[in-house]
N, C-alpha and C positions, 0 to 999 in steps of 0.2 A: 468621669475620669479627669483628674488633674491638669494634667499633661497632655494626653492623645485628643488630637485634633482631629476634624475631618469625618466623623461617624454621626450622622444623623438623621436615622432612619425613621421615617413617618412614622414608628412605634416605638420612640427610643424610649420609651419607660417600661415598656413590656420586656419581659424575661423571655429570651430565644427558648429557653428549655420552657416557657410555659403551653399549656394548649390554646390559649388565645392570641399567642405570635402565631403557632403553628396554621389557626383558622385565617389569622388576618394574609399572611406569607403564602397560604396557599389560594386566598381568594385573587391574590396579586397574580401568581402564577395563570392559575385560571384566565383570568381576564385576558392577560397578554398572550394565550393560547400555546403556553410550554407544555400545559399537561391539563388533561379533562381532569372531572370530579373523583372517577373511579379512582385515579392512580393519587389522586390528593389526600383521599380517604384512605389511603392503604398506608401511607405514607404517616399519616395522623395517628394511625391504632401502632404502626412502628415505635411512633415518638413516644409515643404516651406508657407502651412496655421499658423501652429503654432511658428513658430521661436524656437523651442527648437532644443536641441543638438542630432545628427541624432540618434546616439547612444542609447539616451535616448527614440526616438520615436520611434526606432526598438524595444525595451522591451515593451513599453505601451501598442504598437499594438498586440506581443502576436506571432510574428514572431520570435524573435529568444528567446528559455529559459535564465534563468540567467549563467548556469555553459558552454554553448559554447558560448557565448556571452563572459566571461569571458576569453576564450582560444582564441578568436579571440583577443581579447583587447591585450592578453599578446602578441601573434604573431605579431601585427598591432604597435605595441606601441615599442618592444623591453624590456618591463618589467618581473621581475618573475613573475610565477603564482605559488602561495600556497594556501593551504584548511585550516579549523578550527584547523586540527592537530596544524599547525603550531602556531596558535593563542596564545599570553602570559597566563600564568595560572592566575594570575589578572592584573587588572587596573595599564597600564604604566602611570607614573602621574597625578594620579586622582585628586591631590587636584588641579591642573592646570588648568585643559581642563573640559568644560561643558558636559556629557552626553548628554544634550536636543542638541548640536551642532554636537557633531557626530553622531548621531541616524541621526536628520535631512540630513547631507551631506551624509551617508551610509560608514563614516569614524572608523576603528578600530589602535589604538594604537597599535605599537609593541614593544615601547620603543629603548632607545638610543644604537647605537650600530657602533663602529670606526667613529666617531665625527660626526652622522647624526642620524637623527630619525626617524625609520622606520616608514611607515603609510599604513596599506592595504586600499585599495579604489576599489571600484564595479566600480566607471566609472573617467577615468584619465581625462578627459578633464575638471574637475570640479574644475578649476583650482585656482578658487578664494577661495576656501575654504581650499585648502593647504598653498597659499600664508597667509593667515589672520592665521592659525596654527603654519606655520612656523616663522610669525613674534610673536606670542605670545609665544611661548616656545625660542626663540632667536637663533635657530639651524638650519642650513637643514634639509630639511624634503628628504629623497626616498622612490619614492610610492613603491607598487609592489601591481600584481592586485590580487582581490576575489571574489569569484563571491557572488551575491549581496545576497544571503539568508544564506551563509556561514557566510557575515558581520552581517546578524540581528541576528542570531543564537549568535554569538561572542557577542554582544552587551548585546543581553541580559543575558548569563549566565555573563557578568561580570559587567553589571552594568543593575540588575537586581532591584535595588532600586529606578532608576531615571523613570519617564516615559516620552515619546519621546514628542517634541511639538508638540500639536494638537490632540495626543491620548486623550482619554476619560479616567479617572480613574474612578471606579466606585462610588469610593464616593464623587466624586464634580458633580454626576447627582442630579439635584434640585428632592426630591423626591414627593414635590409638582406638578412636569410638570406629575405626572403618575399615573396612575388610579391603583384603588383597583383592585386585582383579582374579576372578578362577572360582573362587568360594562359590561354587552353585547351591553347596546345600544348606546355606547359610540363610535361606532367603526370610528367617522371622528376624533376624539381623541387618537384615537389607531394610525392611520394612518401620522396624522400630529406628534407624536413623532418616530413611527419607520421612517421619514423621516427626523430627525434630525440628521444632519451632524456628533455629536459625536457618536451617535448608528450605524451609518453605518462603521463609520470607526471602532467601537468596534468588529462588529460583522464581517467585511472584515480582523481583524488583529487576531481574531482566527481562521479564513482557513486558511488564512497564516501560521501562527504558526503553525496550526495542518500540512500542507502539506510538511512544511520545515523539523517538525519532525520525517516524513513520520509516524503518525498517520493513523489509518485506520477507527477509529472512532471520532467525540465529542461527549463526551457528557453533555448536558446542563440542571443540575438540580437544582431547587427552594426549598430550606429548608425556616425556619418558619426565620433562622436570616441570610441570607446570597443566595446567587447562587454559587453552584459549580460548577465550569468548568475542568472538566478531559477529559484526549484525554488516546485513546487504543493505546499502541502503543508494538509491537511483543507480543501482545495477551496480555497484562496486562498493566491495566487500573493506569495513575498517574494523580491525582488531578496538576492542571495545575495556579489555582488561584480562590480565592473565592471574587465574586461581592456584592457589595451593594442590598438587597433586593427590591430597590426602581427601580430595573433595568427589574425586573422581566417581566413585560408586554411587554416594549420597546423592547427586545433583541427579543424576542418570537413573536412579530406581526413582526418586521423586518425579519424576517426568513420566516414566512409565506406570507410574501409580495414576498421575494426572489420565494419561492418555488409556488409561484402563489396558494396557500391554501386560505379559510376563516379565515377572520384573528377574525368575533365577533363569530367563534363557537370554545367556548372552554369546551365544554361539555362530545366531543367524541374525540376520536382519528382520528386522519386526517393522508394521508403522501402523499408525492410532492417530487418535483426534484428540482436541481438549474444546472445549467449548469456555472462555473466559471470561469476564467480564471488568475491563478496565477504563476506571473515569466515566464513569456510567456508559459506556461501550460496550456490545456484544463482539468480542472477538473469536475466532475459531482459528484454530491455530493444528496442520498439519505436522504430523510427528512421522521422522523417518529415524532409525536407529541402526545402525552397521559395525559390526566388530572391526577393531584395527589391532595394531600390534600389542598400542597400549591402552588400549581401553575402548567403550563404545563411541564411533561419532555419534552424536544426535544434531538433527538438525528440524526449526522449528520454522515453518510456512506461514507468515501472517497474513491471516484471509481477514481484510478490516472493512464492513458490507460499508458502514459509515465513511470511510473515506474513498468510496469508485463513487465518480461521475459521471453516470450512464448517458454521457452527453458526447456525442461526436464532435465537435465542434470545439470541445472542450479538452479531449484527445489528443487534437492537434489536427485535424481533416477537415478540408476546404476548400475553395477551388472549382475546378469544373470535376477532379477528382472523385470529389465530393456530392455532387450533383448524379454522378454517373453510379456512384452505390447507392447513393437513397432512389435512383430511378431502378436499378437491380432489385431492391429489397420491395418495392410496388408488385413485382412478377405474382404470376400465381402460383408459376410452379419451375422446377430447376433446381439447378443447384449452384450455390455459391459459395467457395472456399476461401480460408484465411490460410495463409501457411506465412513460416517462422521459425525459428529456432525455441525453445524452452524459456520462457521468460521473455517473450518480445511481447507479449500483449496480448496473443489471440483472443485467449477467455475472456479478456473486457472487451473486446471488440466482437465478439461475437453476443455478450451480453448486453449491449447497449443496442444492438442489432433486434436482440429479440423484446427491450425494454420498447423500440420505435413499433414495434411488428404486434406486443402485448396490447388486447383490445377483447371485449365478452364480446364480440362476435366472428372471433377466431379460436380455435383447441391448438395449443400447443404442448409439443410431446420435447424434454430435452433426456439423451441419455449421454451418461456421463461418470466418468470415471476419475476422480470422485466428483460430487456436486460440490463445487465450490462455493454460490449465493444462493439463496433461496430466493426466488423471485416469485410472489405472491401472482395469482392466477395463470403458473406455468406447471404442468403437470415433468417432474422432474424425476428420474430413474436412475439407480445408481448400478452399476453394473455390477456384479459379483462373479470372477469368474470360476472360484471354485463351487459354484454351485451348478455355472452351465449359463448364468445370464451373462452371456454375451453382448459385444455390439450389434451383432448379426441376429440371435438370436431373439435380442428386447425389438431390433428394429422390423421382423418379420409380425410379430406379435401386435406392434403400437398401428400400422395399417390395417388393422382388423378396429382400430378403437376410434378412425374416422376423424385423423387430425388434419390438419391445412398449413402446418410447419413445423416440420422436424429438426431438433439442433443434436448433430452425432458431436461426440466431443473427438472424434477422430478419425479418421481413416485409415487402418492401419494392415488392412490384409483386403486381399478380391474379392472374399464373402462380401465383406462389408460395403466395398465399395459400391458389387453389382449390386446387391438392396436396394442401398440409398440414389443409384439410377433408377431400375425401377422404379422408388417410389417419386421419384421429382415426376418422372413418365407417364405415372397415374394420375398427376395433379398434386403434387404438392409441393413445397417450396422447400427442398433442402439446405442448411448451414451445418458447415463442416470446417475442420483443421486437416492440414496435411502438413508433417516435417520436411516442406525443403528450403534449399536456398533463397529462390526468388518467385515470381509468379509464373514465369514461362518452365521452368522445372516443374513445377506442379502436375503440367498435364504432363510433359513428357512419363514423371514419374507414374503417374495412374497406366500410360500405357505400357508401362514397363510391367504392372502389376500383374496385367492382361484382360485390361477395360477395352473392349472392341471399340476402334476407332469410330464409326457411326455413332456407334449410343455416346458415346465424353460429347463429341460434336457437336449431338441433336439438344442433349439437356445441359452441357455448362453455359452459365449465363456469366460467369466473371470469377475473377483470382485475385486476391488483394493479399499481398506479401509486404510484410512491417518490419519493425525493428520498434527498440526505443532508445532514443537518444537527451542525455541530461538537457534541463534548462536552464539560461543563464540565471544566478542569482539575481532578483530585481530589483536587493538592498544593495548590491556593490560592482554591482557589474559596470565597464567603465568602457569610453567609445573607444573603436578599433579603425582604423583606417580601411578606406573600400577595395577589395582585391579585384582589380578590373580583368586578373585571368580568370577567378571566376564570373566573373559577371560576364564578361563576352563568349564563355563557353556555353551559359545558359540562354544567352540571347540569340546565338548560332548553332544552338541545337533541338528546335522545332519546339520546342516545350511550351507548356498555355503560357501565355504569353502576360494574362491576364494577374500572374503570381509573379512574374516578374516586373519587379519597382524597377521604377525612374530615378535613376541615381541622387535626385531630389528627395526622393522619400526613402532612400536605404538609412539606416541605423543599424550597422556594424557593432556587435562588442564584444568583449573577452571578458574571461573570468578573473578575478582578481582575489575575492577571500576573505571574509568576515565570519562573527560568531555567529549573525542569521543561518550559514550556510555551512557550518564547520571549517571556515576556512577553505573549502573548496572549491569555491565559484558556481558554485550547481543548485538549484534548491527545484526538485520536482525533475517527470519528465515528460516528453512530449512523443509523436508518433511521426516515425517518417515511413512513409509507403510506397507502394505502386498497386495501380490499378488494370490490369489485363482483362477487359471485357470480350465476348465473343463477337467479331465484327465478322463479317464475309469471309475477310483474308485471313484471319486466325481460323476460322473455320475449316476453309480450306487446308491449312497447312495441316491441320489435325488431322483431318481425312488423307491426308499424303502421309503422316506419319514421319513428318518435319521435327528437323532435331531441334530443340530448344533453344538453339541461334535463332533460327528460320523462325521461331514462333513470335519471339521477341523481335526481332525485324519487321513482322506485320503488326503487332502490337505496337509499338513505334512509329510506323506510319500510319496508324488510326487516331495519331493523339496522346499513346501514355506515357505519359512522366516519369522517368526511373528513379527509383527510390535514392537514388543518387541524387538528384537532381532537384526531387523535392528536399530532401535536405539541405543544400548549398541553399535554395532560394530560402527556407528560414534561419541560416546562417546568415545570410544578406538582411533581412530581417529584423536582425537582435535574438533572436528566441535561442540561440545558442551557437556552437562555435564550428566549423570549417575541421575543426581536428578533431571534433565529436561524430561528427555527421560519418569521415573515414574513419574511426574506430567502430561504430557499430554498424556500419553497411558494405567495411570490406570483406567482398568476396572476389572470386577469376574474374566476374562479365564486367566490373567496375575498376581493375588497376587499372588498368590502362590509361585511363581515361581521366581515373582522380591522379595521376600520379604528377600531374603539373602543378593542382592547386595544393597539392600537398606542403609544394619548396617555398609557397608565394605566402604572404602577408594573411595571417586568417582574420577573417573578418567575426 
């Protein structure tokens, strides 16, 4: 190559499309332990049907993701590797170079720099697309690698105006190709446009986007002049792009085609599954659909097994807190509950739960409604309840099958609850959710159910109630000054002592707002909790039939931390902010209390 600098890979006379890059590229891989022989092999009879670049057929297949893929290329190649940080804050020679051509190649500008021009590239071997660049700008070009959803991410926050060739915009769909909402019997008409080629890709390039953003929801709504598209992403919800109305039906039956749904019943609420796979990721993605005025919501659940860290520690849990659940989870038998609101975390913190507890010398039974992860040596049950499998029902059944930890995904009725007493009672170790506000709610709520006071007593071992609260951004986050009303509230309020710093080691900060973070100040989040263990005097109150003041009063003077509490101390921290900590943990038992540091300096 004339021009293009920077590509010199230990086989640079081999042809990527040939079968002896393919042998040499995959003996690479091997060695560095990204993938055994089997999937090398499968990989190889790919290449050698299709003629494309190995490289390339290792992504398609879904074998290797894009970001080691990425770190092999830079090892294999001898190129750098950089992430989005590094990306220009805008367009290096826009009026030059076509948008629709680097979208197309997976090419990002880095602009000129000691008489060459930088160019990130997902895959180096694409060699004719730097040669044709480098002869149009008249310079050398040196790659250096990215991994490929860091480039589309890059792409689009900077050239966010162009759309890629062969994308769909929404307003070049002919709105004559789409039926009115109502047409039920139209459904070969439904079907023959959600299998139009630009709707597939429209609706494959928002799990994309959602997954790249590590979004946890879409969601996909029909107003009277337009479709909103917003994705949730660290628990709050950014409108993402608004569709041509004419797209309404087409997006909507392609979803349901995906999720194997009814695509002519748009009357009720339907929900389904999609099984995806993006950037060589396995995604499973929740489908809920609900009729509105003007059209279906849908809404898409991204269940991403690849990005949970079944690490407590990594959560955000720590402390003596911390010490006090991993000594719970030791028990043989009891029961231990998470409770929360929808979206505060339970399911990963009851999964990481059973990842520390997962061991071939234990049987573990989970039922669950739906199963979210699949966790290899957990025997997992999915409820159905129009058939009669019940919680109550699976859970009478699974103590006939001789487990030693039960995980209910719920508790939601006395059947259920007295079982899974019972079975802690027999020896075994129950995990379970309950919806309430805090941890001392929880029991009240069970005996409101009509859980006889003795049996909650004899078998609850502990209540650990969460929340999630964003993290600060750790590209742009900037120092805050120390609020000494919180910090004397947490020093003067019995709390482990051991989680509160010496004003020596606080690191205070706020959000401030970069392209790392959308401009938000947030990037990720973390878990603030309480932990209600059963001491004596929580015992006792239970047995008295103590209202959920009373419970949390003895729970307080044993030691626990109010989820209030641990938050402000990792606001004090750095890990986030004083006005995050009171958006997701206000409730009644905590105004009072927050409502000082609310006026004061957040740290």
């Amino acid at each position: 190559m004339e021009h293009a600098q920077g590509i010199r890979p230990p086989t640079a006379g081999l042809d990527p499309r040939s079968s002896d890059f393919a042998d040499h590229f995959g003996a690479h891989l091997i060695a560095r332990g990204v993938l055994d022989e089997l999937a090398v092999r499968r990989a190889q009879r790919a290449q050698r049907q299709s003629g494309e670049r190995f490289n390339v057929v290792l992504m398609r297949l879904g074998l290797v993701a894009d970001r080691p893929m990425a770190q092999v290329l830079s090892e294999y190649c001898g190129l750098p590797l950089i992430t989005e940080l590094d990306f220009p804050e805008a367009p290096a020679n826009a009026e030059e170079i076509d948008p629709d051509f680097l979208k197309l190649n997976r090419l990002l500008p880095l602009g000129p720099r000691n008489g060459v021009f930088g160019i990130a590239v997902a895959d180096p071997f694409n060699t004719e697309a730097l040669e044709a660049l480098s002869f149009l700008l008249g310079v050398p070009i040196e790659a250096v690698i990215a991994a490929d959803g860091d480039i589309e991410k890059g792409l689009t926050r900077l050239y966010s105006g162009a759309t890629a060739a062969g994308t769909p915009q929404a307003k070049e769909t002919p709105a004559a190709a789409t039926p009115e909402a109502g047409n039920d019997e139209d459904v070969r008409r439904l079907e023959d446009l959600a299998s139009e080629a630009p709707v597939i890709r429209l609706v494959q390039e928002l799990i994309v986007r959602a997954v790249d953003t590590q979004a946890s929801d879409i969601h996909i709504e029909p107003r009277e002049d337009c479709v909103r598209v917003r994705f949730r992403i660290d628990g709050i919800l950014h409108t993402i792009e608004t569709l041509a109305p004419s797209v309404r039906a087409a997006i909507g039956s392609r979803i349901k085609i995906m999720a194997k749904l009814n695509i002519a019943e748009r009357r009720l609420p339907q929900d389904g599954r999609i099984k995806a796979n993006v950037r060589g990721r396995d995604i499973d993605l929740r489908v809920s659909t609900m009729p509105t005025l003007w059209g279906e919501s849908i809404v898409l659940r991204i269940l991403d097994r690849s990005s949970i860290d079944l690490d407590f520690q990594k959560l955000g849990f720590s402390g003596r807190s911390y010490g006090q659940l991993s000594d719970l989870l030791k028990q043989p038998n009891g029961i231990i509950l998470v409770t929360g609101p929808t979206g505060s975390g339970k399911t990963t913190t009851l999964y990481t739960a059973l990842s520390t507890l997962n061991s071939a010398e234990r049987k573990i039974f989970t039922v669950e409604d739906p199963i979210e992860y699949q966790m290899p040596g957990v025997n997992q049950i999915q409820v159905q309840p129009k058939i009669g499998l019940s919680f109550a029902h699976t859970l009478r059944s699974i103590l006939r099958q001789d487990p030693d930890i039960i995980m209910v995904g719920e508790i939601r009725d006395l059947e259920t609850a007295q079982i899974a007493i019972q079975a802690s009672l027999t020896g075994h170790l129950v995990l379970s959710t309950v919806h309430t506000n805090s941890a001392a709610a929880t029991v009240t709520r069970l005996l409101d159910m009509g859980v006889e006071k003795y049996l909650l007593a004899s078998c609850l071992k502990g209540v650990l109630a969460q929340r999630l609260v964003r993290r600060l951004c750790p590209a742009c986050a900037t120092s805050a000054p120390v609020s000494p009303v919180v910090l004397g509230m947490l020093r003067t309020s019995g709390v482990d002592t051991s989680l509160v710093p010496d004003e020596a080691h606080l690191r205070p900060l706020m959000a401030t707002g970069c392209g790392a973070c959308r401009q938000t100040g947030f990037a990720g989040r973390t878990t603030v909790y309480e932990l209600l263990t059963t001491t004596p005097a929580v015992r006792d109150a239970i047995l008295a039939g103590s209202s959920e003041t009373t419970i949390e009063a003895a729970g307080v003077a044993g030691g626990m931390m109010s989820m209030l509490q641990n938050g402000l101390v990792k606001a004090l921290l750095g890990e986030t902010t004083t006005e995050e900590v009171l958006r997701a943990t206000r409730f009644d038992t905590c105004l009072d209390s927050a409502s000082q540091p609310t006026t004061s300096t957040a740290p």
